[in-house]
N, C-alpha and C positions, 0 to 999 in steps of 0.2 A: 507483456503489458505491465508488467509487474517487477519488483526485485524480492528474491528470496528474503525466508527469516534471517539468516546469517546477516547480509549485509544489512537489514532493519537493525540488527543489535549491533553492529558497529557504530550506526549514522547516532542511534540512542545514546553512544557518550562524549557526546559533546562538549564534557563540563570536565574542570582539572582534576587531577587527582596525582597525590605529590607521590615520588617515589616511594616513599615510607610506607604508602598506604596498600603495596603489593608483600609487604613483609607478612609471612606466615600468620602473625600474631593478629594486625589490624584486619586482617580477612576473616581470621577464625572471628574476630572479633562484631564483623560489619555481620556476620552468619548469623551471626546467638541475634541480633537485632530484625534480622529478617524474620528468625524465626519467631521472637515474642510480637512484630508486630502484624505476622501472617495468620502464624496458630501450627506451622507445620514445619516440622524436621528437616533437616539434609541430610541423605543417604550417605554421605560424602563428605570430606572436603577437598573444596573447589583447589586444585592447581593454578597458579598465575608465572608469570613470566614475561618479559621486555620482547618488544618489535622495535626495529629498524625503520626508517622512513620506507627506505625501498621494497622491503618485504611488504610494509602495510601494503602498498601501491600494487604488489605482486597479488596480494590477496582479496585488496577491493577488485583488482580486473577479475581475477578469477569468479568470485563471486556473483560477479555483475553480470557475465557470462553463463554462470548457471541460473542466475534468477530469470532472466531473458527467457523466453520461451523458443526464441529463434535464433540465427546467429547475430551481434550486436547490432551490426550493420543492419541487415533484413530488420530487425523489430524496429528501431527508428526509423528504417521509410517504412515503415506498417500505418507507425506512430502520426508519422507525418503527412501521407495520405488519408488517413481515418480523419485529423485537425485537431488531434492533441498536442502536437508539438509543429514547431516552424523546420522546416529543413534546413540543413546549415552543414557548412562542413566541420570535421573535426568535434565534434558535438562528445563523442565515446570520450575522447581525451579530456573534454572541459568537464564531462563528470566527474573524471575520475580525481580530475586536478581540485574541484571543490567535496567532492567528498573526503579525500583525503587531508586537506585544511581544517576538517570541521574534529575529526576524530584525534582524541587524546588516550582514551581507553576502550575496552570492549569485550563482551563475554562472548564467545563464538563456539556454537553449541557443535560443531565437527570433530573435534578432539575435546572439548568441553573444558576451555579452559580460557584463564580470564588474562586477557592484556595490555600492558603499557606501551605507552609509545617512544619511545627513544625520543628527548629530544625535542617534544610538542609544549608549543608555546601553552603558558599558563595564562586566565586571564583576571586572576586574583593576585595581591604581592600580598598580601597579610596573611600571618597564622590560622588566626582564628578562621579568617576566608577559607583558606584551601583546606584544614580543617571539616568546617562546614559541607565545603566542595566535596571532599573526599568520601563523607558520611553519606551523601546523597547521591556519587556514582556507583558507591559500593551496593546499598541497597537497589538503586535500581538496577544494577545488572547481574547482583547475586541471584535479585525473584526471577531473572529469565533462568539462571543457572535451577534455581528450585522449579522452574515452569520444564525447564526441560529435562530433568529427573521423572517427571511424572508422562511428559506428553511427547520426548524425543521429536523435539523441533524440529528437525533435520528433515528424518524422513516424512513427517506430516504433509512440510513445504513440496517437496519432491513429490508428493502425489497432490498438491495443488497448483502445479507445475502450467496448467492448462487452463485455471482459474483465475483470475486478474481478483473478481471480485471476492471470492471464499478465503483468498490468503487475504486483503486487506480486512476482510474482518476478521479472521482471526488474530493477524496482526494487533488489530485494533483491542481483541480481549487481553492480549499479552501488553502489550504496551500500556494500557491502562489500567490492568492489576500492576505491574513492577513501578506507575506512576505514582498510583495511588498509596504502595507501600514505602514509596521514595516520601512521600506527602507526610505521612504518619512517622516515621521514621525522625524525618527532621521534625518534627510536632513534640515529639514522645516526652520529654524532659522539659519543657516551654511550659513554665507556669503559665494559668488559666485557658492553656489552648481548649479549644472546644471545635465545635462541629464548625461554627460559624466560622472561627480560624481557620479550618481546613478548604471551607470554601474561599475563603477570599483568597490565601496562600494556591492554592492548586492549581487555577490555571496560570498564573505566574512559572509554577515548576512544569504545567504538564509540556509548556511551549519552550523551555529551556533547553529542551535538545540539540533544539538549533534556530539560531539567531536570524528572522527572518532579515534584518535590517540589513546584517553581514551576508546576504545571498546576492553572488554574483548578478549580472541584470542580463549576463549571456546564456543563464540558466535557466532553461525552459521552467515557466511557472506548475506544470503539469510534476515535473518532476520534483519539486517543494511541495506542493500543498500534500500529493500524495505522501510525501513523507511527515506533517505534521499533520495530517490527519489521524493516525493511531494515538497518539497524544493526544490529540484536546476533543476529538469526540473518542475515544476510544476511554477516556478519564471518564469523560461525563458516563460512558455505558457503565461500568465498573464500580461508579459510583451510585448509580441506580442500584445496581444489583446488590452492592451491598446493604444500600439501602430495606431493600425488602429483606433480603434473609442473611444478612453479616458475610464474613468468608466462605463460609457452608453456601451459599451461594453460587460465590465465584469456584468452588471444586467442583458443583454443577454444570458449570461452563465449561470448566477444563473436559469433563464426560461427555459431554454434547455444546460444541463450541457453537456459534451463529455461523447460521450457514449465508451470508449474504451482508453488503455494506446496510440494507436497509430495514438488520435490525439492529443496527447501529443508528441511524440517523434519526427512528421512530420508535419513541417508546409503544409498548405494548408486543405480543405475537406476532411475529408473520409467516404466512404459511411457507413449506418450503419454494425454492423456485422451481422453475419448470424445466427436466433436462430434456435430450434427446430432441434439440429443434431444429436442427440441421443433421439428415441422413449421412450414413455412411457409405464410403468411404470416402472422403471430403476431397480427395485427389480426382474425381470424377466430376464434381460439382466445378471445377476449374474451369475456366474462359481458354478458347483453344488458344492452345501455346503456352500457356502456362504453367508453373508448377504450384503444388500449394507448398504453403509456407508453414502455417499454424493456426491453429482455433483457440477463441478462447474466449472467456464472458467476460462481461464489461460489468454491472450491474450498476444500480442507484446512483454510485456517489460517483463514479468517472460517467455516467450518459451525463449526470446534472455540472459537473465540472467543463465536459465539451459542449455542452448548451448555454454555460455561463459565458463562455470567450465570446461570446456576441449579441445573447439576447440578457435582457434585465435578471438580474437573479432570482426574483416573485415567475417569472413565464417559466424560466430554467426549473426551478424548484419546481414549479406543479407539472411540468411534464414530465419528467422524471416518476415520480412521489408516485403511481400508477403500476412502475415497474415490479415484474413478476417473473422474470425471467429473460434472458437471451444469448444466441450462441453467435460467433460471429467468426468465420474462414478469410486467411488472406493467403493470396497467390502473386506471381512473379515472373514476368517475364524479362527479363534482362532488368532493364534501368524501371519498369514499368508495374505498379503496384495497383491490385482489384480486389475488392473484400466481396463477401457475401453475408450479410444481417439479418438472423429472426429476430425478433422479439414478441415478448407476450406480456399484456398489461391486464390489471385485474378486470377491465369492463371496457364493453366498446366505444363508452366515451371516451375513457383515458389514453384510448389506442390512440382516437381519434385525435385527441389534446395533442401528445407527440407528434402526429403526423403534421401538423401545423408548424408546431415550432422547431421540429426539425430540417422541413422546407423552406420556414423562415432562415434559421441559421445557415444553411447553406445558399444563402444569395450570393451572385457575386460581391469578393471584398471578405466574405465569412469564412471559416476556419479553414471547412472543404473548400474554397475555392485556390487549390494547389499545381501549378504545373503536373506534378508528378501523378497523383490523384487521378486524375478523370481525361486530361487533354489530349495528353496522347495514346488515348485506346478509341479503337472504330465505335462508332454506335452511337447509345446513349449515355450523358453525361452518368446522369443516376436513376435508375429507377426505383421507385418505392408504391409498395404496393399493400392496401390493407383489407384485412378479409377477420370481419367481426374483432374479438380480440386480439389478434396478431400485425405487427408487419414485416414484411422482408422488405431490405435495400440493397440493391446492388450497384456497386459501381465497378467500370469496366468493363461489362458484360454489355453484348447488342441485345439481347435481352435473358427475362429471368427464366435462371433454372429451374427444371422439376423438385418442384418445394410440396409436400403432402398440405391440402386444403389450398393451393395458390395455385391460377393457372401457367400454365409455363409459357413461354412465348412471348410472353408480352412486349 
């Protein structure tokens, strides 16, 4: 459901940066600036070096592929069964073709080292511009090189491999520290910047990464928003946080990241989510004939994203906003795609709230109404079924499986 950190820090440099700005000197240089405007050291210095058009292309596939929880293929008709994305052909190639238009530079935290693109159109012609450009991709992607000294990206992502939602917020704390030190950065030397400057400047730079305007219109919206999402609420979290306790703060974060989009989305606590809501071993839970594919949590911000595709965003948001947890299994039988859904919300209203507007959205004409989805499997289209706090949905199944607190059968 997700794409790894790697390919997050690629789509993140979006913005020029001139050759010059890969020389030894300009990097040691963009480093001493990270570190006066962070408070914290580099163990190191950072390595850079030139990519080829084709290598980039070699590397977003690859990447793309490992962020994938399943093989390409299998996770877009997961994708497009569930109703976050439209089915289409060739869909893998149209990503890879606009992801690779958007990237000029990138810090990629597997060999830890930072890169240029051979050859990538600039969209600045003045000095001063690319200048400017340059100061602002260096910081942002040095803090991931400084984020990943402390917190080894790589492997983090790799064990939240199975989590849609825990990688988008963490995403979200990374992306909006290296925003907000891009923010400050370009601020630093700007007679009378102030706080006030910082806010009005910041979400200008947080959404810079990439130009929604320039996004192709064959490009599932699912896969844009989740990509500016760690930017512009991921700024706003980081900048809360600093708010309360400065950078000492956000090295809080780094200790104990957020475990969930939705304590990105709501200021204040939230408790952790709820695991363990779908039994083991998930290959048994399978509708006969098929195989499983993958599990994985959705949480706050992708339920309220697939609830926005057709209901008002005030209905979407507060059925959503309740969420507390869920696990969710998809299987496979040839051409033919079936999930299985818990969830858990904080009170039996809010369960309730969702079970409405989840029903709603799936009318015929809404997200779920997919050939591939539901039509052709025996049975019932979906069932959904709610028991106090919780609900399970299944589709593809003639009915639900042995779920602990749900009756089975149904």
């Amino acid at each position: 459901m997700r794409h790894g950190r790697s390919l997050a820090a690629i789509l993140a440099a979006a913005l020029v940066l001139g050759a010059a700005g890969l020389l030894p000197a300009r990097v040691d240089e963009a480093a001493k600036l990270v570190e006066e405007v962070r408070g914290r050291k580099f163990e190191r210095a950072i390595p850079a070096s030139e990519m080829g058009p084709e290598e980039l292309r070699r590397v977003l596939r690859s990447k793309l592929a490992e962020g994938f929880p399943a093989s390409p293929e299998d996770t877009l008709r997961s994708l497009a069964a569930l109703g976050l994305v439209e089915a289409a052909p060739n869909l893998l190639e149209r990503l890879l073709d606009f992801y690779a238009s958007q990237v000029v530079a990138f810090y990629d935290p597997e060999p830890r080292r930072f890169y240029l693109v051979r050859g990538a159109e600039t969209p600045f012609g003045g000095t001063a511009m690319e200048d400017l450009a340059e100061r602002l991709i260096l910081a942002h992607e040095l803090t991931h090189a400084l984020q990943d000294e402390a917190l080894r990206l790589d492997r983090r992502f790799e064990e939240l491999r199975d989590n849609t939602d825990r990688t988008l917020a963490l995403q979200s704390l990374l992306e909006g520290e290296a925003t907000l030190v891009m923010v400050r950065a370009a601020l630093l030397n700007l007679p009378g910047a102030d706080e006030e400057t910082e806010e009005m400047i910041g979400p200008l730079l947080s959404a810079g990464a990439l130009e929604r305007a320039n996004v192709p219109k064959d490009i599932p919206e699912y896969f844009v928003d989740q990509l500016f999402f760690p930017y512009v609420e991921g700024t706003a979290f980081v900048r809360r946080a600093v708010k309360r306790g400065g950078w000492p703060e956000v090295d809080r974060l780094w200790r104990s990241p957020p475990l969930s989009t939705s304590e990105i989305l709501h200021e204040g606590p939230a408790p952790p989510p709820a695991e363990d809501l779908l039994p083991g071993p998930h290959a048994a839970l399978a509708p006969s004939g098929a195989r499983f594919l993958y599990a994985d949590t959705l949480g706050e911000w992708t339920i309220r994203f697939l609830l926005r595709r057709t209901l008002e965003p005030e209905e979407a948001d507060a059925a959503s906003a309740g969420w507390r947890g869920d696990r969710l299994a998809f299987f496979s039988s040839g051409a033919k795609i079936a999930f299985l859904w818990r969830l858990r919300f904080e009170s039996p209203g809010a369960a309730a709230r969702f079970e409405g507007a989840w029903t709603k959205s799936r009318q015929p004409g809404g997200p779920g109404d997919r050939e591939v989805s539901r039509s052709d499997w025996p049975g019932r289209r979906e069932i959904v079924s709610r028991r106090g706090c919780e609900l399970a949905v299944a589709s593809g199944f003639a009915r639900l499986p042995k779920l602990p607190g749900f009756p089975a059968g149904r």
